[in-house]
N, C-alpha and C positions, 0 to 999 in steps of 0.2 A: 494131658494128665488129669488126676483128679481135681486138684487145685483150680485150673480150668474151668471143668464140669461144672464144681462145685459156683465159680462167680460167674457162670452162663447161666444158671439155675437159679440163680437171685438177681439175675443184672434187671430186670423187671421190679421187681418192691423195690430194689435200690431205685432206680429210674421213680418209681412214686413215693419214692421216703416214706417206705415202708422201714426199710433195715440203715443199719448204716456200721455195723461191725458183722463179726463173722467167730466164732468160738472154734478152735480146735482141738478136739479131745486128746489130748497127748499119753494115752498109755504105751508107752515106749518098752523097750528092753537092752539092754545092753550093744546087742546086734543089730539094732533098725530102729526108727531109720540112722543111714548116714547124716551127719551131721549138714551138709552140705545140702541136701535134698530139704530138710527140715529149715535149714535157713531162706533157700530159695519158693519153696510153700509160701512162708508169711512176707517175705517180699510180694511174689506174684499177690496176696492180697490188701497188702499197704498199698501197691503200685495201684490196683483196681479203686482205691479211694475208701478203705475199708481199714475203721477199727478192729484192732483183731485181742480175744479173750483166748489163754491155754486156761482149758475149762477144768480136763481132771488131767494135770500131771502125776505121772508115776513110772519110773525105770524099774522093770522087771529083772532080776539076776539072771532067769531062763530065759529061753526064746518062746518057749509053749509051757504050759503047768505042769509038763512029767520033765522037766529038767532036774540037772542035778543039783543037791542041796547048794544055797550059795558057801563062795569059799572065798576068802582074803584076795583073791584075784579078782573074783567078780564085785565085789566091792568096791575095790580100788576103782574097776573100770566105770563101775557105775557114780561114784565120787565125783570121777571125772566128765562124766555126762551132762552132770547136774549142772558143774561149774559151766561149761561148752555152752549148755541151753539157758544158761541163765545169762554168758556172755553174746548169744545171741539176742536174748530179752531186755539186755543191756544196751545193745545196739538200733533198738527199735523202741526205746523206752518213748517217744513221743506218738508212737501207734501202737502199742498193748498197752491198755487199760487195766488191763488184771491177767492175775498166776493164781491158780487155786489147786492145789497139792489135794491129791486124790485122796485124803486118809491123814491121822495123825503116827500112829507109828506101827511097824509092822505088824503086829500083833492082832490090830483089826483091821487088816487091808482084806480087801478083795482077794489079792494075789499076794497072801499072807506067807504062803510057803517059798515066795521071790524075791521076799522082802525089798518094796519095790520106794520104802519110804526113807525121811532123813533121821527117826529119830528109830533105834532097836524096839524090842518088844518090852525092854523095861522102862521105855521114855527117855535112854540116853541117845544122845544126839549121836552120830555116826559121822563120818568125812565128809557125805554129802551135802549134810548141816551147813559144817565150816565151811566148804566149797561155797556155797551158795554166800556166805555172810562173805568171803572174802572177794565176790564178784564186790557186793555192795558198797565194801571197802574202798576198792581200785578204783571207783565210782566219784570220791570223795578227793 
């Protein structure tokens, strides 16, 4: 699989400490990946002896940018994404280094019309927000 490719393609700078983590660009969407695939990724690179960074987080409400406007379902779903990968980042918190959220709130994202962030387009925080602070919570 990619995951694979990807630490057969730096197993060399790792071997001369060149590298010693690995960033994964997480633009996600509500549909992909499955949750289980994305957990098993940053194992196979913890397991390889690799710090690992989620470099630009962002759940997209569509699958591709001509999807439909988000709606209260896709939200919810994306809510619960957040919490999911943040309970995975939870789970590895002594191999990721860092989470760096792709954008501060919809309105200037990338993938603005998927509203793919935790705070709305007026700076109020959204479910995802809370999602996220109440992994932190359960933490405690």
């Amino acid at each position: 699989g990619k995951a694979e490719q990807i630490i057969e393609l730096v197993a060399d700078a790792k071997a001369a400490g060149n590298i010693d983590g690995i960033g994964m660009q997480s633009h996600v969407n509500i549909e992909f990946p499955p949750m289980d695939q994305y957990r098993a990724t940053i194992e196979k690179f913890v397991a390889a002896g690799y710090d690992v960074q989620v470099t630009e987080l962002d759940i997209a409400t569509a699958i591709d940018g001509n999807g439909p406007a988000p709606d209260s379902a896709m939200a919810e779903k994306q809510a619960q994404i957040y919490k999911d990968l943040f309970e995975i980042y939870s789970d590895y918190k002594d191999n990721i280094s860092s989470v760096t959220l792709w954008g501060i709130n919809d309105q200037h994202s990338w993938r603005g019309s998927q509203d793919p962030l935790i705070f709305d387009r007026d700076y109020k925080e959204k479910d995802s927000f809370w999602n996220i602070i109440s992994v932190g919570l359960e933490e405690k």
